[in-house]
C-alpha positions in Angstrom: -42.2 1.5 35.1 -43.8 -1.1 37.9 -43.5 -4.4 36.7 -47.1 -5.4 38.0 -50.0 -2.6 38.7 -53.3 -3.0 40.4 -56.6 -2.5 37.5 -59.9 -3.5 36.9 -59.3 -6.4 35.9 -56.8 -7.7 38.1 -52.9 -7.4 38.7 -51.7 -6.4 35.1 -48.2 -6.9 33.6 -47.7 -3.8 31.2 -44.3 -4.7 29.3 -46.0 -8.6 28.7 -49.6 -7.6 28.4 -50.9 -10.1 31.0 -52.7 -10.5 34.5 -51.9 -12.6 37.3 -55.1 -14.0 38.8 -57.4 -12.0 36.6 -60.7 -11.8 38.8 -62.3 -11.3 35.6 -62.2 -12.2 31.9 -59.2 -11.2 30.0 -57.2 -12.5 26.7 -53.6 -14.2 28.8 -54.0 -15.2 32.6 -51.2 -16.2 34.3 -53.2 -18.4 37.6 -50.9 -19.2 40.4 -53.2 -21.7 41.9 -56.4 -23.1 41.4 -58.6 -21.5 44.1 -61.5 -20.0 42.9 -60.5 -17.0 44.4 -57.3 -16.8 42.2 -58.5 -18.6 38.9 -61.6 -17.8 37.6 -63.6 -19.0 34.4 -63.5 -16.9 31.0 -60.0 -16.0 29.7 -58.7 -16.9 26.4 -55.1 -18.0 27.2 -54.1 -19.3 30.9 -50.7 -20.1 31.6 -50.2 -22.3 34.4 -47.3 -24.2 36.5 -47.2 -28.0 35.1 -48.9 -29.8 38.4 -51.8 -27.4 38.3 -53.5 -28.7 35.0 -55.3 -31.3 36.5 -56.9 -29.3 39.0 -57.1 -26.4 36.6 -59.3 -29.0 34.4 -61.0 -30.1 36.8 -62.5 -26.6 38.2 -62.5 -23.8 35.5 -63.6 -27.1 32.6 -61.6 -29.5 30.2 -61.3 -27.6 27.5 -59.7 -24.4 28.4 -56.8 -23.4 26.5 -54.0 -23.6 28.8 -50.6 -24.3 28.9 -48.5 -25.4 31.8 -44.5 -25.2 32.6 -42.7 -27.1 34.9 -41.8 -25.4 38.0 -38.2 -23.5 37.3 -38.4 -23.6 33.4 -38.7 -19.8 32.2 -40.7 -18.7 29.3 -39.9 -15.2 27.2 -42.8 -12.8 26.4 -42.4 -9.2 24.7 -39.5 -9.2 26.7 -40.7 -10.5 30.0 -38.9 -13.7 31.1 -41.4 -15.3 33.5 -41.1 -18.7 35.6 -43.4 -20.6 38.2 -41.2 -21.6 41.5 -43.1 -24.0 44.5 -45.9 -21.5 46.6 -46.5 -24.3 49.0 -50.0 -23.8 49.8 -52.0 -26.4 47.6 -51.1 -28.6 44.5 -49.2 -26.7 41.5 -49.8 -23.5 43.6 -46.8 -21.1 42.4 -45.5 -17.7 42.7 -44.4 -16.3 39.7 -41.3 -14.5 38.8 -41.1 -11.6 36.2 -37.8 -10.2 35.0 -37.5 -7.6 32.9 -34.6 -5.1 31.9 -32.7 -6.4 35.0 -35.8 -5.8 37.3 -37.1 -9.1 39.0 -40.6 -9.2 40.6 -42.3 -12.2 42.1 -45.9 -12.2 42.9 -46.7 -14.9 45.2 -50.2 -15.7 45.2 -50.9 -18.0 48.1 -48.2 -19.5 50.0 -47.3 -21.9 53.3 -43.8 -22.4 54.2 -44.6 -25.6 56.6 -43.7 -28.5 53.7 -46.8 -31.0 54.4 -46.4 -33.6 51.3 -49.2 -33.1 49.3 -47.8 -30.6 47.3 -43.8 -28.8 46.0 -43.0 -26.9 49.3 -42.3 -23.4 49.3 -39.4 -21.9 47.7 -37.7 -18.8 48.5 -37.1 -16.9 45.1 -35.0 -13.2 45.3 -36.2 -10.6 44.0 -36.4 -6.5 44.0 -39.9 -6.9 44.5 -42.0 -9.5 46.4 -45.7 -8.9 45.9 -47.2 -10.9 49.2 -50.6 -12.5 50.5 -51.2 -11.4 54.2 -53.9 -13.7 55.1 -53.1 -14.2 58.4 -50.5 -10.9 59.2 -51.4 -10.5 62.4 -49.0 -11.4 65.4 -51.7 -13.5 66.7 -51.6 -15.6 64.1 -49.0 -18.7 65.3 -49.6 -22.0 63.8 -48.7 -25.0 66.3 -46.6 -27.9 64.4 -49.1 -29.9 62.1 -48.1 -33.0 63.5 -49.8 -31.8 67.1 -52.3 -30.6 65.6 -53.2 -34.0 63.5 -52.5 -35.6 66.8 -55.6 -33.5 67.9 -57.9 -34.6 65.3 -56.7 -38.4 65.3 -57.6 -37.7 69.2 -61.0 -36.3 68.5 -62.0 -38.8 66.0 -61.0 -41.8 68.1 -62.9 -40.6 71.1 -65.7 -40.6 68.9 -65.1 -43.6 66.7 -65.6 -45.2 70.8 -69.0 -43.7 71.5 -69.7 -45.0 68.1 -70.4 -41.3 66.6 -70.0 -39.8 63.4 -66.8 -37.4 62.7 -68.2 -34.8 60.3 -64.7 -32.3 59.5 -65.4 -29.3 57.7 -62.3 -28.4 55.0 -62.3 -26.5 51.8 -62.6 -29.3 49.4 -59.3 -28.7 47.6 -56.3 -28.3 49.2 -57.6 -28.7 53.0 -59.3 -32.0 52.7 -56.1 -33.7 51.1 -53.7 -32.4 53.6 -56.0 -33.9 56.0 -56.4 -37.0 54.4 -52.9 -37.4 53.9 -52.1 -36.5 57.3 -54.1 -38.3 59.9 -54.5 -41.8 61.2 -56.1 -43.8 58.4 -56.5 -46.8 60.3 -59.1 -45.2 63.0 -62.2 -46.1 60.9 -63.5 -45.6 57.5 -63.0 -42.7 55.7 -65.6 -40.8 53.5 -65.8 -38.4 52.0 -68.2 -35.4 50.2 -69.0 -35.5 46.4 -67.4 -32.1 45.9 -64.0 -33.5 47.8 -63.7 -37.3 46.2 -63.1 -35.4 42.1 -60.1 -33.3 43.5 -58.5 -36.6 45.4 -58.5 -38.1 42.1 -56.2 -35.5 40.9 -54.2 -35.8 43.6 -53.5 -39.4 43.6 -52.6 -38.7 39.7 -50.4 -36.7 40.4 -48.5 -39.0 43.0 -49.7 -37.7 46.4 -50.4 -40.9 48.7 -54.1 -40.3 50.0 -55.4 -43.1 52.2 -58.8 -45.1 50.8 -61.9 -42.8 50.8 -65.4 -43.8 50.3 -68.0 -41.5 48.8 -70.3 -40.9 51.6 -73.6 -40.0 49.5 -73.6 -44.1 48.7 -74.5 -44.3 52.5 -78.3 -44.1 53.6 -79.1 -42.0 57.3 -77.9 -43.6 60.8 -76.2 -46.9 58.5 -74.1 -48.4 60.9 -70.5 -48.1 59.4 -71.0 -44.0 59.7 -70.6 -44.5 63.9 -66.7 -44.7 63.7 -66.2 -42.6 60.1 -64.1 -39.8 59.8 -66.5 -37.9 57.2 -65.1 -34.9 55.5 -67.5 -31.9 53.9 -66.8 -28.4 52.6 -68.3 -26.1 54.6 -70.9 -25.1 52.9 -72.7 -28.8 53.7 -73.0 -27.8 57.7 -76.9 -27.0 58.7 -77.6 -28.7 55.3 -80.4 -31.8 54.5 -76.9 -33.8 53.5 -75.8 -34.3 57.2 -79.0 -35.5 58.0 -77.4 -39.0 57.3 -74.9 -38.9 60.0 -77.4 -38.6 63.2 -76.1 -37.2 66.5 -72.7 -36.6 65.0 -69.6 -34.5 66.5 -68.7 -32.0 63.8 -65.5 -29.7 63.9 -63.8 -26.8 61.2 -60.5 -27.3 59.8 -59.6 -23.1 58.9 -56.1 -21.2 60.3 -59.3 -19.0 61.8 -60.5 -21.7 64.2 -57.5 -19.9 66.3 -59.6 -17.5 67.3 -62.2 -18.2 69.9 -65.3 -16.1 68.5 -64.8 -17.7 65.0 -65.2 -20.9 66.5 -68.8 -19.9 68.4 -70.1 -18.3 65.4 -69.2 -21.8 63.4 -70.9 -23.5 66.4 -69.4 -26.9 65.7 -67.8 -29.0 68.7 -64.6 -28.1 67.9 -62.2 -25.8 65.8 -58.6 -27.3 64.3 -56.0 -24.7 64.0 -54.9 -26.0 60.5 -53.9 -23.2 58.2 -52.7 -23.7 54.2 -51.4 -20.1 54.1 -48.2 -18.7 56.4 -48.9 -17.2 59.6 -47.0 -14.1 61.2 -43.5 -15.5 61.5 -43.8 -17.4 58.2 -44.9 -14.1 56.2 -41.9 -12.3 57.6 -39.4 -15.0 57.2 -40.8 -15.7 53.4 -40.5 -12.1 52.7 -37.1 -11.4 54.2 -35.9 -14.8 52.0 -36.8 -12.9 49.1 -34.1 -9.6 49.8 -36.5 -7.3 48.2 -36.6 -4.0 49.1 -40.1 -3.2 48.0 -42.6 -4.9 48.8 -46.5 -4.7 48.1 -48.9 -6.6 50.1 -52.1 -8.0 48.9 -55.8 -9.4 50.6 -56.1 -10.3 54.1 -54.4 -8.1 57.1 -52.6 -5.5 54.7 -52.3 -2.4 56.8 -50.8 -3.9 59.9 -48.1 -6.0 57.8 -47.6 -2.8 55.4 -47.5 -1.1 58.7 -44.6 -3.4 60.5 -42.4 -3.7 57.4 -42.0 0.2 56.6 -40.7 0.1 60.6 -38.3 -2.2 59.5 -37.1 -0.4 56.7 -38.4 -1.8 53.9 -40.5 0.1 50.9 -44.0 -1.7 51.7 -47.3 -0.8 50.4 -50.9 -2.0 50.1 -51.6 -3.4 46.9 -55.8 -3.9 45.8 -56.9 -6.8 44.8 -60.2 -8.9 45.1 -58.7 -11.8 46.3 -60.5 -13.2 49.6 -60.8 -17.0 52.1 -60.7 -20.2 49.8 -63.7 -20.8 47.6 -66.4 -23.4 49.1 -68.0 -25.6 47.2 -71.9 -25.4 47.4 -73.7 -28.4 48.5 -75.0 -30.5 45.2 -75.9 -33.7 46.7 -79.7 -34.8 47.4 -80.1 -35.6 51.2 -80.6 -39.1 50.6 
């Protein structure tokens, strides 16, 4: 019997009668990270890796009944002994490992295996079967060094900062904005931020992540003069909105693993395009999955079929695995353009 199969509901444990990232409703969630795409409201009983609650809290409500272990402490259920080890890709993302009868499986939700200091970096966990993301599983898909790449943006933003323009950066507000904010040069001009962003640097900071000073950028009225040299970060969602009416003739730019590609960046139409990715790109999805030794291996949303394709040629039992997983939830726009 499979450890983990695909239903309605979501990926389904039959031996402990729970689902991993349940896209819908059910009585125990397991939630590897707190993407909307991957924990969603309405189950009875979440379990959770320990650095996740805040965020958890925070996005799916207060008074959910969770419970939370720390990364590496294992937990028994009808016989399946499960434990959350480091995913890399956000704070208190996880994969989570499932043994039963001798069989170990690991399903990894999301995952990076660049450390970047805003969250537990990835950690290789064996396994006879690694259930993997393929986001970007393509060969195209090669992420330059972060540090070049927030070398680009400090670049952009000083250049601007000097023609006294606004720096409006599109990131998904959790995750991507705090890797930003934590990575670049804070002392280039003021930093502000969106109202959907500033809630999820709080939990950061709680939890011991060094974010630089931000300023909420709805207390600022249109073409104020401190907005010239800010670095202003947004979810997507706020782009072609009333809300960046404030910042007059601003530069704008997308921080998404898909700004490698040079007709994802025309159809964003923004000035530029920052290769910055929170998931692994080719060479880190094969070198995660060969840390694992599995044999099996089922992949999950994003480029399945080519990766599925490429790891039966090298031997390995791979198959495509159904989920409704998709890109990072974006946070609508729910500020007045004031």
């Amino acid at each position: 019997m499979d450890l983990v199969v695909a239903r309605p509901e979501g990926l389904y444990c039959p031996a402990g009668d729970f689902y991993i990232d349940p896209w819908r409703g059910v009585d125990r969630a397991v939630i590897t990270h707190g993407h909307g795409d991957h924990a969603r409201w309405g189950s009875r009983h979440y379990l959770a890796a320990a650095p996740s609650e805040g965020v958890l809290r925070v996005r799916l409500g207060s008074d959910i009944n969770l419970q939370t272990l720390p990364y590496g402490e294992r937990i028994e259920h009808q016989g399946v002994t499960l434990s959350f080890h480091p995913a890399g890709h956000v704070l208190g993302s996880a994969q989570v490992r499932l043994e039963y009868r001798g069989e170990v499986w690991v399903a990894s939700g999301d995952y990076k295996v660049e450390p970047d200091g805003t969250c537990a970096a990835f950690e290789p966990v064996r396994c006879h079967c690694f259930i993997t993301e393929s986001t970007f599983g393509l060969p195209i898909y090669r992420w330059a060094p972060q540090a070049a790449i927030f070398a680009d943006i400090n670049a952009w933003w000083r250049a601007n900062a000097e023609a006294m323009r606004a720096s409006v950066l599109f990131a998904y507000a959790f995750g991507k904005a705090q890797r930003i904010l934590h990575g670049i040069d804070a002392g280039i001009g003021p930093l502000l931020v969106h109202g959907a962003v500033e809630p999820l640097n709080g939990v950061y900071r709680a939890a011991g992540v060094y974010l630089p000073e931000t300023q909420y950028a709805g207390h600022f009225r249109k073409n104020d003069p401190a907005l010239r040299q800010a670095l202003v970060i947004a979810p997507p969602s706020a782009g072609g909105s009333p809300w960046m009416r404030r910042f007059g003739d601003c530069s704008d730019a997308f921080a998404s693993g898909w700004m490698l590609l040079r007709g994802t960046r025309r159809r964003r139409g923004v000035d530029r395009g920052f290769a910055l990715s929170d998931h692994a790109d080719w060479p880190g999805l094969l070198w995660a999955i060969a840390q694992t030794g599995a044999e099996r291996v089922m992949v999950t949303h994003g480029q399945v079929e080519p990766l599925v394709r490429y790891l039966c040629e090298q031997g390995l039992d791979a198959r495509a695995f159904a989920t409704e997983y998709g890109e990072e939830d974006d946070t609508p726009v729910s500020e007045a353009a004031t």
